[in-house]
C-alpha positions as CSV (number, residue, x, y, z in Angstrom):
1,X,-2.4,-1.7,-9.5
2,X,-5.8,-3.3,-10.2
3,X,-3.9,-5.3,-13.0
4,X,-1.3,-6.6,-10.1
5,X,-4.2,-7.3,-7.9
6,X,-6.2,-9.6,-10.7
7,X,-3.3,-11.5,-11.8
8,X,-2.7,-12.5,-8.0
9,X,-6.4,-13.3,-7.8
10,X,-6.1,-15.5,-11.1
11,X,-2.6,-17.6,-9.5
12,X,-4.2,-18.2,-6.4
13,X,-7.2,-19.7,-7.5
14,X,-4.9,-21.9,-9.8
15,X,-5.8,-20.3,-13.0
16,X,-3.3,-19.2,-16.1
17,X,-2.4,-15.5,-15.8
18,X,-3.2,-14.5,-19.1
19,X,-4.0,-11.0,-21.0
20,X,-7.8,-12.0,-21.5
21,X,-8.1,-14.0,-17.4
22,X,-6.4,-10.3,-16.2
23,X,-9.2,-8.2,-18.2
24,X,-11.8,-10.6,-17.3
25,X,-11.0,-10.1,-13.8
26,X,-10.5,-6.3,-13.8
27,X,-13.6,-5.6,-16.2
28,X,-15.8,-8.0,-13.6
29,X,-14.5,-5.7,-11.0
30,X,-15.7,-2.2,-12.3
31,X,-12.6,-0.8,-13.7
32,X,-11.6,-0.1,-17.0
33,X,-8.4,-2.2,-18.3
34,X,-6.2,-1.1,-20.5
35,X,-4.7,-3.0,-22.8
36,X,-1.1,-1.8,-23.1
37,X,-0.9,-2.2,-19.1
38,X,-1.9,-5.8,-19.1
39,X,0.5,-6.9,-22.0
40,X,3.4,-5.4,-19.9
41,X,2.6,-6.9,-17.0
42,X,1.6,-10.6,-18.5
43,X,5.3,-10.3,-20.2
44,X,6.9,-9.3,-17.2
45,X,5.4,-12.0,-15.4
46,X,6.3,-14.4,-18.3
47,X,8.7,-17.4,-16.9
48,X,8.3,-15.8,-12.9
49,X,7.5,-18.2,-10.2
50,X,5.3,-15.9,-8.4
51,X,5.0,-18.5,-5.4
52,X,8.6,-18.1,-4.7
53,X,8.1,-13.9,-5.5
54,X,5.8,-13.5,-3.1
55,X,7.8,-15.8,-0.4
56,X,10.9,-14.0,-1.0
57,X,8.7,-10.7,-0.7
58,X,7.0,-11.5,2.7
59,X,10.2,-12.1,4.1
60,X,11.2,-8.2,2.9
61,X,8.4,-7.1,4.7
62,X,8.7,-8.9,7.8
63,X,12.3,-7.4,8.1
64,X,11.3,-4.0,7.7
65,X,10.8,-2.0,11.1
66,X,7.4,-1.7,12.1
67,X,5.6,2.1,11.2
68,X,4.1,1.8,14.7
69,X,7.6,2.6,16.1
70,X,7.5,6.2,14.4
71,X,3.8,6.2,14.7
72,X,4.4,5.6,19.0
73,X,6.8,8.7,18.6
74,X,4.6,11.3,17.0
75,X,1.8,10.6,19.2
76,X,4.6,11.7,22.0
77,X,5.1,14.7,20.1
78,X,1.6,15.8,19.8
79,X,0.9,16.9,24.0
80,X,4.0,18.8,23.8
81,X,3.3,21.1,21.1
82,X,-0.2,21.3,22.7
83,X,1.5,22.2,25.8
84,X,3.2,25.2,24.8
85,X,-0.1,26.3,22.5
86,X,-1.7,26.4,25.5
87,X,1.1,28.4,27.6
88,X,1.4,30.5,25.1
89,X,-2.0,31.4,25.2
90,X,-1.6,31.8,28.6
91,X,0.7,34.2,28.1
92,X,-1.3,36.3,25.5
93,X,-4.2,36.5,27.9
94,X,-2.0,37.8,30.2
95,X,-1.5,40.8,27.7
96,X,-4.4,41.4,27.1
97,X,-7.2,40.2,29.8
């Protein structure tokens, strides 16, 4: 991922994504590259426009729902299981106190 990340780094600033820019970048970093990685990924990105990538990849994400809509119905969940923990301690105490 930290390949992705460096050849982003090297297209925004306006810089040729190349094998020894991406290394540069990831080496500088603290990570270790590796080699066969970066070749795959410099080919891939061979004859991409990654300005018109990442547009058309923005726009997938901004059409995706939301994970705060699953994330609001969990957190409803959650008092109702503690609910009937707490009856059914209720209940055991009941047994037993």
């Amino acid at each position: 991922m930290e390949n992705v990340y460096a050849a982003l780094l090297l297209h925004k600033l306006g810089k040729e994504v190349t094998e020894n820019g991406i290394k540069s970048v990831v080496v500088a970093a603290g990570a270790q590259a590796d080699e066969g990685k970066i070749k795959s990924l410099v080919a891939s990105l061979k004859g991409v426009n990654i300005d018109q990538e990442l547009a058309s990849a923005s726009l997938a994400v901004a059409a995706a729902p939301s994970a705060g809509a699953g994330h609001e119905a969990k957190k409803e969940e959650a008092p109702k299981k503690e609910e009937k923990a707490a009856a059914a301690a209720e209940g055991l105490s009941a047994l037993f106190g």
